[in-house]
N, C-alpha and C positions, 0 to 999 in steps of 0.2 A: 338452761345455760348454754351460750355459745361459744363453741369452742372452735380450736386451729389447728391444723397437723402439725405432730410435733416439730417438726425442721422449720416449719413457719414461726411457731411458737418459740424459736431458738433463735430466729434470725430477730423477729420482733425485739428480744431482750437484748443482744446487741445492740442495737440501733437504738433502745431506750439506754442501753450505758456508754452510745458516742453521743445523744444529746443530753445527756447526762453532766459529759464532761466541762463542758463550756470549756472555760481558758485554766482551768485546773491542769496540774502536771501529772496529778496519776487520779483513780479512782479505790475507793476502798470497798471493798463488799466483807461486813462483818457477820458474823452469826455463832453462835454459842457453841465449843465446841468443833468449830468450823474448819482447822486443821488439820485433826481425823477424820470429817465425811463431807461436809458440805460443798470445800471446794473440791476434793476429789470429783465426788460426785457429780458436779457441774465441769469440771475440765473432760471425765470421763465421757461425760454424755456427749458432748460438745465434740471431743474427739472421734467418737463412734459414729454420731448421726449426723454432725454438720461438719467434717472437719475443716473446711474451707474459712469457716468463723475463728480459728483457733488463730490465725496471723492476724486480722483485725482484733482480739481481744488484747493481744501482746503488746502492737500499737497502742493500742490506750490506756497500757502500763495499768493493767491492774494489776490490787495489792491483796491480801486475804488476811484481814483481821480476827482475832481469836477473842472474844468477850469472856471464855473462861479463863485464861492467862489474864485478861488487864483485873477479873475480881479477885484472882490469885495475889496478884501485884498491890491490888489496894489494899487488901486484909495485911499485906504482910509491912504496908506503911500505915498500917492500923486507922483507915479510914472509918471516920466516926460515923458517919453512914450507915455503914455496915456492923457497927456494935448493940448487942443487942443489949436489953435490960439487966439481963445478969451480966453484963462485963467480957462475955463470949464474944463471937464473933460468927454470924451467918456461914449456911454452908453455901458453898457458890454454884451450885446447880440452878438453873433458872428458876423453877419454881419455890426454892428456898426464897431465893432472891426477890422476888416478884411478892410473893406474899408478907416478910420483909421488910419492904420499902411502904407499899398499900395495904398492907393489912386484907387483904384479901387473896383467892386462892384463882387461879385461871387454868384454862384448859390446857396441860402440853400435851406434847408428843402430836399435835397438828399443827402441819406446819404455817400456814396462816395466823394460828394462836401464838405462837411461836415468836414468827415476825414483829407481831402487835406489841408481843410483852417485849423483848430484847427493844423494841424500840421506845417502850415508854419508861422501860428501867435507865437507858443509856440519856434520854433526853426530855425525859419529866419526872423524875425524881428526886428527890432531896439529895441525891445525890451530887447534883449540879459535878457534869463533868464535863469539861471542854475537849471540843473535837479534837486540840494538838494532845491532850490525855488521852484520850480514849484510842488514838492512832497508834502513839508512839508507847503505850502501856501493853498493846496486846499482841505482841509479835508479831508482829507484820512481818508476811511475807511478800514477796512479788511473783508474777503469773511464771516466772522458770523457774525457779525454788518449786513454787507448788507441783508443775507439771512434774519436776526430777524429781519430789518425794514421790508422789502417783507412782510414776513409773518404776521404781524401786520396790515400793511395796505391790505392787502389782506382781513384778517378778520374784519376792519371794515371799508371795504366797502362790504363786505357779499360775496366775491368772496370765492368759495369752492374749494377745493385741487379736484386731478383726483381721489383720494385713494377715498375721500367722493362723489363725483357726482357716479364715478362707483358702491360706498356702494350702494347709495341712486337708484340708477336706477335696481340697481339688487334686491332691498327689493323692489320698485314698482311693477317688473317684476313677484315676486312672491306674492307677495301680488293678483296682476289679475290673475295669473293662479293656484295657489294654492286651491286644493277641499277643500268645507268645513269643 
């Protein structure tokens, strides 16, 4: 398998979601769950390793979609979809959901498997959900909403920016080797 140094590989997925955008007003990046880690996860990485890409993602107004809040939302509009044979109603974890809808069970917790199924559950499913559903059901947020929770939770759980651990490690550094 050929692979790209990560900053390459970060710069590449930019440039696939500015030609992505065509004449759209913003872009959405969904994923299950995606509120609590995914887009942290990619805002943090993105700030860490590339942070020069973090002002063109903003320009092109992206938005982070949450697929567990829109099957929260559909259960609780009692979408027939999601009812099962006794009168219940599916648990909204992905693989509940996935096996479900297809009657079959798929691979999670990879994220490749992952992708595949939120994408065939959101857009080949009896579900039949439309993209302004699927946007406006799952809490969209936009790319400063997302960074400001990051950054909040970040500080309280005592996690430190690169700016601060490099502060802090170059005032140790001189602190031990500085004469008195």
């Amino acid at each position: 398998m050929q692979t790209v140094p990560f900053r390459e590989f970060l710069r590449l997925f930019v440039d696939f979601l500015e030609d992505s955008k065509g004449s759209c007003d913003k872009i959405v990046l969904i994923g299950h769950n995606s509120a609590s880690f995914d887009a942290h996860i990619l805002l943090r990485t993105i700030q860490e390793y590339s942070p020069e890409l973090l002002h063109t993602i903003k320009e092109l107004n992206i938005h982070f979609a949450n697929s567990l809040i829109l099957f929260h939302n559909l259960i609780k509009e009692k979408h027939v979809g999601l009812k099962k044979d006794d009168g219940s109603f599916v648990k909204i974890n992905q693989e509940a959901l996935y096996k479900h809808l297809f009657r079959t069970n798929f691979q999670g917790h990879d994220a490749f498997e992952d992708v595949k199924a939120l994408s065939k559950i959101l857009y080949k499913s009896s579900l039949q959900l439309s993209l302004s559903k699927i946007v406006n059901k799952s809490g969209t947020t936009d790319i400063n909403s997302a960074i400001g929770d990051m950054n909040y939770l970040d500080r309280s759980h005592g996690r430190q920016s690169n700016e601060e651990v490099h502060s802090q490690n170059a005032r140790q550094f001189w602190t031990r080797f500085s004469p008195p």
